[in-house]
C-alpha positions in Angstrom: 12.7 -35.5 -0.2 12.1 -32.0 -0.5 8.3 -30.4 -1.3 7.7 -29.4 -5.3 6.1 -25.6 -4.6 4.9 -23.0 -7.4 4.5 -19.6 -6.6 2.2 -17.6 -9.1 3.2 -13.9 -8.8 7.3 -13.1 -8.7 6.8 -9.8 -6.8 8.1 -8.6 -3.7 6.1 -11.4 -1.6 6.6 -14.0 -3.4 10.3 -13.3 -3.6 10.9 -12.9 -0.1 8.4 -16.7 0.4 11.1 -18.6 -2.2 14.6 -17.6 -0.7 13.3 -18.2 2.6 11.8 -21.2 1.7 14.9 -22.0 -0.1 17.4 -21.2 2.2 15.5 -23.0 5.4 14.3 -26.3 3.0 17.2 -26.6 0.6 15.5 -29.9 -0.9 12.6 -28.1 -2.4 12.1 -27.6 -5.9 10.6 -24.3 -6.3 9.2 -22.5 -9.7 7.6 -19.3 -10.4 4.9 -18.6 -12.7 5.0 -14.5 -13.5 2.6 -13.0 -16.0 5.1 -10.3 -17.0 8.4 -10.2 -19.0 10.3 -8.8 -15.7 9.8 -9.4 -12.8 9.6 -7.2 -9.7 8.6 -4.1 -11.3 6.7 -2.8 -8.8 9.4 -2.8 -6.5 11.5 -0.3 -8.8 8.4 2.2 -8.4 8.3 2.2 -4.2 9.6 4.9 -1.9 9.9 7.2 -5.3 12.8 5.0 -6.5 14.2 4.7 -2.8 12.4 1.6 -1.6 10.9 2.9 1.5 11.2 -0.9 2.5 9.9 -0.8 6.7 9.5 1.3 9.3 10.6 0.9 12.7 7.2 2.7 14.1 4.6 -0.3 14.5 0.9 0.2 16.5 -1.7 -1.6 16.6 -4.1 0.8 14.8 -1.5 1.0 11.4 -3.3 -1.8 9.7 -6.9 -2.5 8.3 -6.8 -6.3 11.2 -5.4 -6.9 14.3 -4.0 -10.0 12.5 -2.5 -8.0 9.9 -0.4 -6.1 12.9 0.1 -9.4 14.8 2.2 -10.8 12.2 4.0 -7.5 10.9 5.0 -7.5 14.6 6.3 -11.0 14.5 8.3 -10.2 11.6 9.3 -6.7 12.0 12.2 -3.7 10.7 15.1 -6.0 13.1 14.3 -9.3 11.0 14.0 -7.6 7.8 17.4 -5.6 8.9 19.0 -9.0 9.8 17.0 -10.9 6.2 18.7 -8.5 3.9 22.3 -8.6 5.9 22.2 -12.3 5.5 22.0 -11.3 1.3 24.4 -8.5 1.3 22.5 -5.3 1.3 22.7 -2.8 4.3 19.8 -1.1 5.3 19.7 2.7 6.9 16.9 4.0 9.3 15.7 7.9 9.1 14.9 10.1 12.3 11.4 9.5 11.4 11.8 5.5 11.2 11.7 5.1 7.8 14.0 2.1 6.4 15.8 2.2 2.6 18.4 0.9 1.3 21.7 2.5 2.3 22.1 2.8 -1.6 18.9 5.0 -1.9 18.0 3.0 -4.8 15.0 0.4 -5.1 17.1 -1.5 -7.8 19.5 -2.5 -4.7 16.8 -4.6 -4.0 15.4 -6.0 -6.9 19.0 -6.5 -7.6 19.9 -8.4 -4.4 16.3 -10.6 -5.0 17.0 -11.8 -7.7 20.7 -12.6 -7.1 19.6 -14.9 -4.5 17.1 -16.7 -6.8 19.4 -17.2 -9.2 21.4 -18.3 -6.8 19.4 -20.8 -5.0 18.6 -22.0 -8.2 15.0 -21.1 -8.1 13.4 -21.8 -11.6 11.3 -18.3 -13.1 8.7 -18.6 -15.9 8.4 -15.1 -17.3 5.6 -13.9 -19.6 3.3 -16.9 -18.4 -0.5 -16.6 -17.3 -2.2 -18.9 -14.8 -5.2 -19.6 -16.2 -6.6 -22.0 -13.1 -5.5 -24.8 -10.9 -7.2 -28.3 -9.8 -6.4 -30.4 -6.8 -6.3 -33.6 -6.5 -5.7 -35.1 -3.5 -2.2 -34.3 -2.8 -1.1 -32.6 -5.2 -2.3 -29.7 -7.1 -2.4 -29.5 -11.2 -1.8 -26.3 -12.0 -3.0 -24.8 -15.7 -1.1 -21.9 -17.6 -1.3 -19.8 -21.1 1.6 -22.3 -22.1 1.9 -25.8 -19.9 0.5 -28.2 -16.7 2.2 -28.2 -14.0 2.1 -30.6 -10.6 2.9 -29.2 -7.3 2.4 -30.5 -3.5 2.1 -26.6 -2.8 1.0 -23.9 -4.0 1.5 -19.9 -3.3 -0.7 -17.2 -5.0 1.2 -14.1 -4.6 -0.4 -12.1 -7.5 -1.0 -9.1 -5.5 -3.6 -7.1 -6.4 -5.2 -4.3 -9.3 -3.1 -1.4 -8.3 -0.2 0.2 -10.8 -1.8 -2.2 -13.8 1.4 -0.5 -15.9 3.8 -2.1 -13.4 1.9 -5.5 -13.7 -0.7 -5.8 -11.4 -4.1 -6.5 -13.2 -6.8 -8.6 -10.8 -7.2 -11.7 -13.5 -6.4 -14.4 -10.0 -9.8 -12.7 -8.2 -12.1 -14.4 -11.4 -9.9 -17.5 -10.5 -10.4 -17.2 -6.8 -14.2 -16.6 -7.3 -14.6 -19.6 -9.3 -13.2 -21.4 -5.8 -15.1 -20.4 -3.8 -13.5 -17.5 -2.3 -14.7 -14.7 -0.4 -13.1 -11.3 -2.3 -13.8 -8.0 -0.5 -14.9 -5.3 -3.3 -11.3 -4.4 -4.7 -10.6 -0.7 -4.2 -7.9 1.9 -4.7 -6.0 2.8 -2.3 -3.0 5.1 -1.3 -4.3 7.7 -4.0 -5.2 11.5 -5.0 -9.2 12.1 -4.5 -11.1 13.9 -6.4 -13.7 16.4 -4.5 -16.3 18.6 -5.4 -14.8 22.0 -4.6 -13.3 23.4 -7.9 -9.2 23.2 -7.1 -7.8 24.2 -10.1 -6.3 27.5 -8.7 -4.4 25.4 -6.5 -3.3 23.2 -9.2 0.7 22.7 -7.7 0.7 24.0 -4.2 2.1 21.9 -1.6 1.5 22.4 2.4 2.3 20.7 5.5 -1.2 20.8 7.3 -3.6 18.4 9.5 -6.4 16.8 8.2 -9.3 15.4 9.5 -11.2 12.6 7.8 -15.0 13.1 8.3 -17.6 10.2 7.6 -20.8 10.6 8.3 -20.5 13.7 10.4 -18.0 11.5 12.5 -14.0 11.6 12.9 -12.6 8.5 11.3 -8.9 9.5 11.6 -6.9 13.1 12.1 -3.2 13.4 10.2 -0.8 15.8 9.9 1.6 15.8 6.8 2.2 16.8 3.3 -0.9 18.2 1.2 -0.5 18.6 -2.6 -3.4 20.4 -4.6 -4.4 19.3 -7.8 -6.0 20.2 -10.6 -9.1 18.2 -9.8 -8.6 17.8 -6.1 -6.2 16.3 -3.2 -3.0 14.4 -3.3 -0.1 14.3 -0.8 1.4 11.5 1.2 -1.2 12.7 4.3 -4.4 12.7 1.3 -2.9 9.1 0.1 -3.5 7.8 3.9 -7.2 9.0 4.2 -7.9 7.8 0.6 -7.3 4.0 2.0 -9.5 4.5 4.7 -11.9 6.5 2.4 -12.1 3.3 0.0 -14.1 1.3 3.0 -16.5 4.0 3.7 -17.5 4.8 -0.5 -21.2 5.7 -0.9 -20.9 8.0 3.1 -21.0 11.0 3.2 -17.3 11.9 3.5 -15.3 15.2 3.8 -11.6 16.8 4.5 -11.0 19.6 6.6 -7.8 21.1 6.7 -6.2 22.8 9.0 -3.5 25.0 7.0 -1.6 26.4 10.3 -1.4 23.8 12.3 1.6 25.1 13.9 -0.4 28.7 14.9 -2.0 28.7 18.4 -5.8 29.2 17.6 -5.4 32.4 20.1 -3.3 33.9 18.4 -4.8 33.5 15.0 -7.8 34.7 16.5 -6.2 37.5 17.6 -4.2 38.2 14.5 -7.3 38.2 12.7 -9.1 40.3 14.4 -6.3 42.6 14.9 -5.2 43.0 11.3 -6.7 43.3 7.7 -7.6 39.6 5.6 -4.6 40.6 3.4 -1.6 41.1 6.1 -3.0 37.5 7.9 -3.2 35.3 4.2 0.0 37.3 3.0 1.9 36.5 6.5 1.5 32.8 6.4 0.4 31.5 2.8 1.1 30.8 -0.2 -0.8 33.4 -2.7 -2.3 30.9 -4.7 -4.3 30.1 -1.6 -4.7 33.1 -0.2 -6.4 34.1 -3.6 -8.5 30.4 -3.2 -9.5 31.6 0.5 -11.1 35.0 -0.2 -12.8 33.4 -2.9 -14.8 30.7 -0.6 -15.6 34.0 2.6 -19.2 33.7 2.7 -21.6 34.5 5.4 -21.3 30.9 6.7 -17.1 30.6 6.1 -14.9 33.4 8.1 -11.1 33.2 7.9 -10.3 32.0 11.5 -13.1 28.8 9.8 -11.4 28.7 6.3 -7.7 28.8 7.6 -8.6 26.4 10.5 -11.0 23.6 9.2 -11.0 23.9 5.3 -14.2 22.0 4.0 -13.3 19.6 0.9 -16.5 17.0 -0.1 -14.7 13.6 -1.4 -16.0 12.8 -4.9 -14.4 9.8 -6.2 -10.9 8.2 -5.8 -8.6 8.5 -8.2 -8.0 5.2 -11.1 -5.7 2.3 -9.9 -3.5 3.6 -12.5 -3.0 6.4 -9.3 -2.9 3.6 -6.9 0.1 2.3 -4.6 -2.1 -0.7 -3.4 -5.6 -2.1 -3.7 -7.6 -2.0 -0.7 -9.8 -5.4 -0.3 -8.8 -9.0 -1.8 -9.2 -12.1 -0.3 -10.9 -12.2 2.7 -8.7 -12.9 6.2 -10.9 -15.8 7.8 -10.4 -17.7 4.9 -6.8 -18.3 5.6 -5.2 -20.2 8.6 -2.9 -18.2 11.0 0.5 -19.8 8.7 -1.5 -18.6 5.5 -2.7 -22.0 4.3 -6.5 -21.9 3.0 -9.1 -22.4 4.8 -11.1 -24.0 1.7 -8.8 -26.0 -0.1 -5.6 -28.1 1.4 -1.7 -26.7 0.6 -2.7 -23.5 -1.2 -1.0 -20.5 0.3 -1.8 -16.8 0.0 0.7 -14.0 0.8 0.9 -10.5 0.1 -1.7 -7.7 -1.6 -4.3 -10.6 -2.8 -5.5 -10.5 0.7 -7.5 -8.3 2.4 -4.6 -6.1 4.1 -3.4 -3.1 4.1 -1.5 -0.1 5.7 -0.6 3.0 5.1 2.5 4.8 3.2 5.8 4.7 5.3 6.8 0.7 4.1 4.0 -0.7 5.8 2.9 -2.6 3.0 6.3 -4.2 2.2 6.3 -5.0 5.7 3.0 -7.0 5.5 4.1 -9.0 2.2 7.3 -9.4 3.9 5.8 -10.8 7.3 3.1 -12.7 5.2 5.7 -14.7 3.3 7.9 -15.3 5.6 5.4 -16.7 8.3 3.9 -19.0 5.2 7.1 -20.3 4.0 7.9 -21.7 7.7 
């Protein structure tokens, strides 16, 4: 006799947990409990409609915990290449090691997802709230906005506060507190920034450059990728990076240089510069937005070789979680077992953004719910 299991959340986790549950325990009578009128929302929104899905570029310093990289590794792009064959959807990987969809469209996948739940005859409860759960003994009562429920298992893939229009809204950490759970502060993350420095000039430029992450006077991480300038401050996939590792260090002093010529030898824009007039160097190699933004900020402690090189931004504030790809923080990792079971309370399950993991853009984080679910639904 198969194992009754509800899973609260019917995002990309908790999909993943139920077919491979399904598939491997065919006995199992599994039932989600989902909070919105649709599910798998959020997965429409990744990879800018693409589904940037995995990446076939792993180390071990691309997640927050070593155990958050130990498991992605377990499960990595060749599994998640071989999952998705096994429902029917080809995957194609980029130069750079980026995995979508061969269709280029994130509605492949919630498409193929939900196919197989249907298929597997998975039960779905849309537009109802958990409002708690109670175990006892064995089995677990679980409490919603419209019924009880019993279950030998339960699976809290709720994710976290990020992207509150595509569903995500933090109501399971008051829950989870009320257990006895350890939540690290919930933050944004993968997000603009605002900073101090006055960018409306720049409002629209985009750059490839290198930025250095400063905290504290000392180099937390140094990236090279897309910069886009906003209104009221930074935003590009390279900014979005920094921002999650910004989001443990809030209340330090933090700053962004950027180098905007990355690609120049320092010689020979040394050289250049003291060869030629302000105007020919800025006119050669930027955009005149900047260049405009540049002579603005020459100051007898800020030459061009300085500005052009390393230029100074002071992180204010993150942008909302309205902004936000994921949250940074959730449920702390040494409360769950390596297979994802509790530490505190017997067959409850986490998987997903409700823990305390996370990685930068590229598909990392799909990756970890991926990883996360399939290791817990073993």
């Amino acid at each position: 006799m198969g194992m009754k299991i509800i899973v609260i959340g019917l995002g990309y986790s908790g999909a993943i947990y139920a077919i491979n549950r399904k598939m491997n325990h065919p006995s199992d009578d599994i039932m989600f409990i989902e909070h919105l009128d649709k599910p798998l929302k959020k997965v429409l929104a990744t990879g800018n409609g693409k589904c940037n899905i995995a990446n076939s570029i792993l180390n071990k310093d691309i997640y927050n915990d070593p155990f958050v990289f130990e498991t992605v590794s377990k499960h990595n792009h060749r599994e998640i290449i071989n999952f998705y064959d096994k429902l029917g959807l080809s995957l194609t990987t980029t130069e750079d090691g980026y995995l979508y969809p061969t269709s280029k469209a994130a509605t492949s996948v919630r498409n193929i997802l939900l196919k197989k739940l249907e298929e597997l005859k998975i039960k779905v409860h849309l537009s109802e709230e958990l409002v708690n759960y109670r175990l006892h003994g064995d089995h677990i009562e679980v409490v919603t906005s419209i019924d009880n429920y019993d279950c030998d298992r339960l699976v809290i893939s709720a994710g976290g506060n990020a992207s509150p229009k595509l569903g995500s809204n933090g109501v399971i950490y008051t829950i989870l507190e009320d257990h006895k759970y350890e939540i690290d502060r919930i933050r944004e993350g993968l997000c603009p920034i605002y900073t101090k420095e006055d960018t409306r000039i720049l409002d629209g430029v985009r750059i490839s450059g290198a930025v250095t992450l400063l905290v504290n006077n000392k180099v937390t991480n140094v990236e090279r990728g897309e910069i886009l300038f906003k209104n009221k401050g930074l935003s590009g996939i390279v900014i979005f990076n920094q921002s999650r590792l910004i989001a443990r260090h809030l209340g330090k002093n933090i700053r962004i240089l950027i180098d905007l010529l990355p690609d120049i030898s320092k010689g020979k824009l040394r050289e250049e510069i003291d060869k030629y007039s302000s105007d020919y160097v800025l006119d050669k190699y930027l955009d005149p937005k900047i260049k405009a933004y540049i002579l603005a900020r020459i100051d007898k402690n800020h030459d061009l070789f300085d500005l052009l090189t390393s230029l100074e931004f002071t992180f204010y504030k993150l942008y909302d979680f309205e902004f936000s790809q994921i949250s940074v923080g959730g449920i702390k990792l040494r409360d769950i077992k390596p297979n994802f079971e509790s530490r505190i309370e017997r067959n409850i399950y986490f998987i997903g953004e409700v823990l305390d993991a996370d990685g930068p853009c590229g598909g990392y984080n799909l990756m970890w719910a991926f990883a996360s679910a399939i290791e817990a639904s073993k």
